[in-house]
N, C-alpha and C positions, 0 to 999 in steps of 0.2 A: 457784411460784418455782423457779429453775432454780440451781445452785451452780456453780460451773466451778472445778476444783482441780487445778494442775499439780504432777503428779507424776514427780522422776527419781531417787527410790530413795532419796531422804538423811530425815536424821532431820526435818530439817525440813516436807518433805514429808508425812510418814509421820505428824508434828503435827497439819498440815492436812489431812489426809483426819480426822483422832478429830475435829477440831472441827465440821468439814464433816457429819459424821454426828452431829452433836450439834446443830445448827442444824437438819439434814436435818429428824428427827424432830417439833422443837419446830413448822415451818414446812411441812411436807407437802411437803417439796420432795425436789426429782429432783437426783442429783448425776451430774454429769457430769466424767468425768476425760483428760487431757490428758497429754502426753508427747512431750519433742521429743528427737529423736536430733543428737546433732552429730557426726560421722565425717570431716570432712572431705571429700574430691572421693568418698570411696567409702562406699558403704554395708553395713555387712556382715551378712549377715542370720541370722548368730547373735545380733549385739544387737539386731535387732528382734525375732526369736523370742524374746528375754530381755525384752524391755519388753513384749510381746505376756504372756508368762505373767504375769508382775506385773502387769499391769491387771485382769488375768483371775482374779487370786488375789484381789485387792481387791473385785471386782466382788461375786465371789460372795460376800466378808465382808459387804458392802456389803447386797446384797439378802437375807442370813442375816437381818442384821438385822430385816429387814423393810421396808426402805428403799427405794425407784425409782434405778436408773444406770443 
């Protein structure tokens, strides 16, 4: 089973990944995380290096667990 959970840093989000990982466990599933930037005509790549480190902080929460992302 695969999970697909979009992530852009709000609380809500942040819900969805604890449930995401609570399904994970039950169902031997792999979670996969997602993230869209919106900048407008430009992209600035301090906020991708900023979504880049939050994925990457989760990830490794993620596989602490014991979890597949």
């Amino acid at each position: 089973m695969e999970i697909l959970v979009c992530y852009d840093g709000s609380e809500a989000s942040k819900n969805a990944l604890l449930l995401a990982k609570t399904h994970a466990k039950t169902r031997d599933a792999r979670i996969h995380l997602l993230t869209l930037l919106s900048t407008g005509h430009e992209l600035h790549l301090d906020d991708m290096s900023k979504a880049d480190e939050e994925l990457e902080e989760w990830r490794t929460k993620i596989e602490s667990d014991g979890l597949r992302c």
